[in-house]
Z-matrix of the N, CA and C atoms (Angstrom, degrees):
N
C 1 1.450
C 2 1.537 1 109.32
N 3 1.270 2 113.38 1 141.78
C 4 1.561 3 108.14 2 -172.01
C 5 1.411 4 90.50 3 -97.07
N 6 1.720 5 110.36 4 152.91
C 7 1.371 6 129.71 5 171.44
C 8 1.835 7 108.39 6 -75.85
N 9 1.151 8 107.42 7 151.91
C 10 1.714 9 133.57 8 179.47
C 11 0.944 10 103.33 9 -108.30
N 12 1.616 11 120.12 10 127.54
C 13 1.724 12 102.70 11 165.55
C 14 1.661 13 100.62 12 -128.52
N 15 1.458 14 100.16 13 167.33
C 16 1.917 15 96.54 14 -178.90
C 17 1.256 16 99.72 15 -84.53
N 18 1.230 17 95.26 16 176.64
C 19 1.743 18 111.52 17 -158.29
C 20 1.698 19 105.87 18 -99.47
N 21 1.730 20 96.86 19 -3.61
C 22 1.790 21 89.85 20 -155.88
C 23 1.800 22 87.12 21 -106.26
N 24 1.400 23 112.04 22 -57.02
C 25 1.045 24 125.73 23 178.79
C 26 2.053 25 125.75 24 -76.23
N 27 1.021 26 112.95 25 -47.84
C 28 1.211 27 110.91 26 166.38
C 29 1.327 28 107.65 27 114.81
N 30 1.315 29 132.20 28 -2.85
C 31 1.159 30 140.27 29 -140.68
C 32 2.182 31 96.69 30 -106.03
N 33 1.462 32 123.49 31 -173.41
C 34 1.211 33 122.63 32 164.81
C 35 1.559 34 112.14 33 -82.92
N 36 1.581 35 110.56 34 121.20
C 37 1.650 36 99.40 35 168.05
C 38 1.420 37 130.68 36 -47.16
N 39 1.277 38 111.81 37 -36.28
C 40 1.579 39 131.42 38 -172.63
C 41 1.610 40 102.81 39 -74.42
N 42 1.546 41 124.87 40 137.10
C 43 0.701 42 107.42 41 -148.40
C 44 1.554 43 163.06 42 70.48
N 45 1.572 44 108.96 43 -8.56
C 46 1.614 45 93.02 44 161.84
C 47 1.927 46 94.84 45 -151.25
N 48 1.139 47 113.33 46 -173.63
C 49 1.325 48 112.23 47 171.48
C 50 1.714 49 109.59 48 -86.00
N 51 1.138 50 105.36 49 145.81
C 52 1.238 51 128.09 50 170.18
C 53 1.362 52 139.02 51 -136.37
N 54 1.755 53 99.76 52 19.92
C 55 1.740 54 114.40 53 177.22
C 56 1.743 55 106.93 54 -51.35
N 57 1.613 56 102.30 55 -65.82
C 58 1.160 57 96.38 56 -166.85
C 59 1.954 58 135.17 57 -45.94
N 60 1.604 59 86.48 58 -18.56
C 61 1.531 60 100.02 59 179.57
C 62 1.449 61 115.81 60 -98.95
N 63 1.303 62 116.05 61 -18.08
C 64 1.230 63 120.32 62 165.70
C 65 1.872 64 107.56 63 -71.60
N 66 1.232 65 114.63 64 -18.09
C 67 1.693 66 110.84 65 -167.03
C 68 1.570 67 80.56 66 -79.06
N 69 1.303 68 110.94 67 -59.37
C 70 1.828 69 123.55 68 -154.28
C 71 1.700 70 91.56 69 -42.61
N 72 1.640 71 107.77 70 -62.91
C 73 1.468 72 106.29 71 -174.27
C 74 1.733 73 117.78 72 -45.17
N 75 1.375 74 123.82 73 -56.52
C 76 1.710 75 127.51 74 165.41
C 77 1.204 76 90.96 75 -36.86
N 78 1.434 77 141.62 76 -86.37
C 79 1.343 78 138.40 77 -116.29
C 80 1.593 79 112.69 78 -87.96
N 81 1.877 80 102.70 79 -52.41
C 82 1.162 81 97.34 80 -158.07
C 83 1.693 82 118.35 81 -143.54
N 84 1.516 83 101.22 82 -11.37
C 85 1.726 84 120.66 83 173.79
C 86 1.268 85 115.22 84 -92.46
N 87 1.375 86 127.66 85 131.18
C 88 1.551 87 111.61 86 127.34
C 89 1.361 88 132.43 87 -61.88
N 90 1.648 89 123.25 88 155.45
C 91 1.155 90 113.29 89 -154.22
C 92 1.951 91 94.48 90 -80.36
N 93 1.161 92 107.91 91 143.48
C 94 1.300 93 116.99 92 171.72
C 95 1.507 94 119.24 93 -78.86
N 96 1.160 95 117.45 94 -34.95
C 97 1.839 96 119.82 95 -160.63
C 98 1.598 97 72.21 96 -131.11
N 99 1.683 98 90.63 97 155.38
C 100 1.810 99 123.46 98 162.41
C 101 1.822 100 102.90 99 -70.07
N 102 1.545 101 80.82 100 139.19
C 103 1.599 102 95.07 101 165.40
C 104 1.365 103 120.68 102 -88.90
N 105 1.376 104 126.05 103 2.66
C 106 1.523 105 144.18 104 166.83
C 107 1.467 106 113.00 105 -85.70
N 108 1.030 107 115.18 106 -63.48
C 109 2.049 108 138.11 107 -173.30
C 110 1.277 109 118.20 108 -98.05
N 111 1.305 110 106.30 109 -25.08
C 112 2.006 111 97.57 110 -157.17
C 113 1.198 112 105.13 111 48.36
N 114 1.416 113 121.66 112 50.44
C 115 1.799 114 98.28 113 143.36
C 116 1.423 115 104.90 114 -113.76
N 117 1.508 116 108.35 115 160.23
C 118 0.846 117 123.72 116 176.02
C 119 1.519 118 131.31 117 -37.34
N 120 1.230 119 135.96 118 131.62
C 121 1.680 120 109.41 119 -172.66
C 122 1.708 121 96.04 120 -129.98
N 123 1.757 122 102.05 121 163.90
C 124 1.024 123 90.91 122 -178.60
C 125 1.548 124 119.55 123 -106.84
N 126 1.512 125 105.66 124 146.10
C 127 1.557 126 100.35 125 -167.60
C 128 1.532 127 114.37 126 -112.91
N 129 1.591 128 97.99 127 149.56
C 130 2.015 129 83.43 128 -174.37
C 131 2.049 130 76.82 129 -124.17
N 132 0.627 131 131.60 130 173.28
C 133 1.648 132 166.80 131 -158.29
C 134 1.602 133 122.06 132 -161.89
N 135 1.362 134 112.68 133 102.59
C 136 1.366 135 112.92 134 -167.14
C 137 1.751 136 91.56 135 -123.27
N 138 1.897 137 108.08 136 167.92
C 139 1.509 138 105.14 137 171.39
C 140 1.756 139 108.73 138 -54.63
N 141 1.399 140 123.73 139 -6.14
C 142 1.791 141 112.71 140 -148.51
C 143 1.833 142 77.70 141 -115.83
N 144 1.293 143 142.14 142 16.42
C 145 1.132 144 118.48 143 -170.55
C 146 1.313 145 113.92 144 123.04
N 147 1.313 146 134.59 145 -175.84
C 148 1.607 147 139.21 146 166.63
C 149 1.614 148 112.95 147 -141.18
N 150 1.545 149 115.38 148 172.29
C 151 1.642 150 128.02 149 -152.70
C 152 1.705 151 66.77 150 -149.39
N 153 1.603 152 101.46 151 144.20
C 154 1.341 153 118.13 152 151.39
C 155 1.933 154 96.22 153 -141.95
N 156 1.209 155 99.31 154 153.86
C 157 1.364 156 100.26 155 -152.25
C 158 1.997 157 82.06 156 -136.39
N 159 1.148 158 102.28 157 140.68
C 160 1.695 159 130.22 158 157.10
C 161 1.325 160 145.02 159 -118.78
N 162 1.231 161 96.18 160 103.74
C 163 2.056 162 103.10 161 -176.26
C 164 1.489 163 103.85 162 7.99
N 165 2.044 164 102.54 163 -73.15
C 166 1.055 165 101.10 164 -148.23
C 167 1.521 166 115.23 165 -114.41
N 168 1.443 167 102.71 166 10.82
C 169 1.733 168 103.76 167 -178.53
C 170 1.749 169 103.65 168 -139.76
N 171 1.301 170 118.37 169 27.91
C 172 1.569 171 136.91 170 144.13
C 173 1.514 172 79.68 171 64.54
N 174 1.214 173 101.17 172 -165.62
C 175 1.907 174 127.87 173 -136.50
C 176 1.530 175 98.53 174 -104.08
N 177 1.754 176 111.17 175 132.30
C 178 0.982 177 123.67 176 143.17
C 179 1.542 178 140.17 177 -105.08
N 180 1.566 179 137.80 178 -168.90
C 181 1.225 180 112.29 179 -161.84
C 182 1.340 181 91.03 180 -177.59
N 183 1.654 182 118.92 181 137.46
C 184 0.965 183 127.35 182 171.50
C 185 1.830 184 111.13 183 -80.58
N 186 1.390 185 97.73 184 154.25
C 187 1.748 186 100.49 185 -163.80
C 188 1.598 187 124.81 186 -91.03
C-alpha cells in the first residue's frame, strides 16, 4: 500500500490527526509538502492564487 502524506505538515496521514491542517489547507495555506513523497515543494503565492510545484510529481494550483 503506498503511504499519503498531508500537504501542510508532511507527516503520514494514517495514523495521527490532521484536522487542524486540513482546516489551514481550506482556509488559508497552500499545501507545502506532496501528498505522494513528502517532499518539500516549491510554492509561489500570487494576488490570482498559488502553484506549488514537485521535483517529482509536477505542479499544482489553486482554482
Amino acid at each position: 500500500m503506498t503511504a499519503v502524506y498531508c500537504g501542510y505538515c508532511g507527516k503520514e496521514l494514517a495514523g495521527a490527526d490532521h484536522a487542524p491542517c486540513a482546516k489551514r489547507l481550506r482556509v488559508i495555506d497552500p499545501p507545502r509538502f506532496c501528498s505522494a513523497c513528502a517532499r518539500r515543494m516549491v510554492v509561489q503565492v500570487t494576488p490570482a492564487g498559488w502553484t506549488a510545484t514537485c521535483s517529482r510529481h509536477g505542479e499544482i494550483a489553486s482554482t
